[in-house]
C-alpha positions as CSV (number, residue, x, y, z in Angstrom):
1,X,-2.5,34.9,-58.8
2,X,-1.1,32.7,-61.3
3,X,-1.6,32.8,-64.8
4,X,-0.7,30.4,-68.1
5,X,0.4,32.4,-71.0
6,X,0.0,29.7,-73.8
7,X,1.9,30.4,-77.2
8,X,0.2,29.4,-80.6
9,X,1.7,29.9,-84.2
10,X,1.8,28.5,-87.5
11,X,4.6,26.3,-87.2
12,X,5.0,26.3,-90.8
13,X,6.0,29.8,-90.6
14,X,6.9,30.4,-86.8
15,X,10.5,30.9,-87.8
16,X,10.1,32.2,-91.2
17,X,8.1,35.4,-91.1
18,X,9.8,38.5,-91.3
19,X,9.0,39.8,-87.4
20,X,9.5,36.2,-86.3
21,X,11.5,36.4,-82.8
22,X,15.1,34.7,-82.6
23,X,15.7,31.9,-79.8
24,X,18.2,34.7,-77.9
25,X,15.2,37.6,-77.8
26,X,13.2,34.7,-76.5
27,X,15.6,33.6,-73.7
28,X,16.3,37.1,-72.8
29,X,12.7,38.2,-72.2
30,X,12.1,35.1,-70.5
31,X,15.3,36.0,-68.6
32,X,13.8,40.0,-68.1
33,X,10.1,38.2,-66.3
34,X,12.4,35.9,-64.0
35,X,14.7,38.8,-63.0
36,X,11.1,40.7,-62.3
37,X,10.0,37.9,-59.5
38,X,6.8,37.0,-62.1
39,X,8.4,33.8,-63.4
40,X,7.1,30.4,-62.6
41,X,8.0,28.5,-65.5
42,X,8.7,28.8,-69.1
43,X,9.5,26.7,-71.5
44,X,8.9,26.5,-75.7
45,X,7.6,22.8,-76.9
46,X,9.2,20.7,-79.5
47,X,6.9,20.3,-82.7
48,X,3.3,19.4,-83.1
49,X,4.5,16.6,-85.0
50,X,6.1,15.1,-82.0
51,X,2.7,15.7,-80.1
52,X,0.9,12.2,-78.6
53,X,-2.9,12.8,-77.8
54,X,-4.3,10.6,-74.8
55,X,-8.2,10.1,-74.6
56,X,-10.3,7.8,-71.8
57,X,-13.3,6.6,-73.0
58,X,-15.5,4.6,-71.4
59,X,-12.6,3.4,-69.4
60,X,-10.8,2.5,-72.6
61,X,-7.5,4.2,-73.3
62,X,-7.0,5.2,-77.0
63,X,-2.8,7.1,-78.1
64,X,-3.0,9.3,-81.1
65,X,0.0,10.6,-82.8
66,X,-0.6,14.1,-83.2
67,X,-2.6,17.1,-81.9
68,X,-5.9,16.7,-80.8
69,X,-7.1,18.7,-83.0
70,X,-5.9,20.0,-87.0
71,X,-5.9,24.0,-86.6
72,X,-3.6,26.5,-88.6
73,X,-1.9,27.5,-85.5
74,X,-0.1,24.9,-82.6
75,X,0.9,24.9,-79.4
76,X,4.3,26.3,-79.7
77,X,5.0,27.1,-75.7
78,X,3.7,28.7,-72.3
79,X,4.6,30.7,-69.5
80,X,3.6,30.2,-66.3
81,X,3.7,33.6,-64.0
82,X,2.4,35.0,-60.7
83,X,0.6,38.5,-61.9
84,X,-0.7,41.2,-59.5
85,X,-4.1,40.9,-61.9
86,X,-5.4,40.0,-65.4
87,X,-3.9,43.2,-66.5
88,X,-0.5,42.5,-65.6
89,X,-0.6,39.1,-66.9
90,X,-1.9,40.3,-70.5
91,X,1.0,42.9,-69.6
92,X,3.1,39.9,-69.7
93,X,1.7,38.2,-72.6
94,X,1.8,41.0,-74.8
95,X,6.0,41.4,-74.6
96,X,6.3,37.9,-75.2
97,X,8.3,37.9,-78.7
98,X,5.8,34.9,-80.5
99,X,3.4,37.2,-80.5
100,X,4.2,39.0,-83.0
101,X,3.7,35.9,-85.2
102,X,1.2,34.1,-83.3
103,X,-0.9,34.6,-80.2
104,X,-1.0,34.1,-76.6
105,X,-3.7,32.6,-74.8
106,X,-3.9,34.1,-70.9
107,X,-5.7,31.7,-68.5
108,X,-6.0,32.3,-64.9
109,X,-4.9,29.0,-63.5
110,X,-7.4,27.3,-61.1
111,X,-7.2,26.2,-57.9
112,X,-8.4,22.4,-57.0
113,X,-11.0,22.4,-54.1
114,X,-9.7,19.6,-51.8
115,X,-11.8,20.4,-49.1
116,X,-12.8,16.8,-47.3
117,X,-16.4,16.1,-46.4
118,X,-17.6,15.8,-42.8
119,X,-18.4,12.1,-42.2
């Protein structure tokens, strides 16, 4: 099953803190989960600052700058994995370095229901 591991922190102190993780411990877990066959996809995101929010509303588009939201922690990056189970997913989660400084959100990822509709 596939999960999304979804990495907040402070930005303001992501790289600051004392247990905060270096970009090569980073790489080389990310490296460890692809070398395990769990891997799908990893990648960390550039600043929230550099974030553009899209809405549709009453079929009228409206472009933020910015997060949809103000919160003390951001969006900082994800993994996406295939995990036997929740278990090995928050398995996953829990080595990934950030989390030391942040958290990581573990979302199993949904499958769309395309089934067409007799006629």
């Amino acid at each position: 099953m596939k999960y999304l591991c979804l990495i907040y922190s402070n930005e303001q102190t992501l790289h600051s803190h004392p247990d905060s993780p270096r970009d090569d411990e980073c790489l080389a877990y990310a490296q460890s989960v692809q070398q395990s066959g769990r891997m799908l996809a990893a990648e960390p995101l550039e600043s929230v600052e550099t974030a553009t929010t899209v809405r549709m509303r009453n079929g009228k588009v409206t472009i933020t700058d910015g997060p949809f939201a103000e919160t003390k922690e951001q969006l900082a990056g994800f993994y996406l994995v295939e995990a036997r189970d929740l278990n090995d997913a928050l398995n996953i989660a829990a080595n990934i370095p950030a989390a030391r400084v942040g958290s990581v959100e573990v979302r199993p990822v949904r499958q769309l229901n395309l089934q067409q509709q007799a006629s």
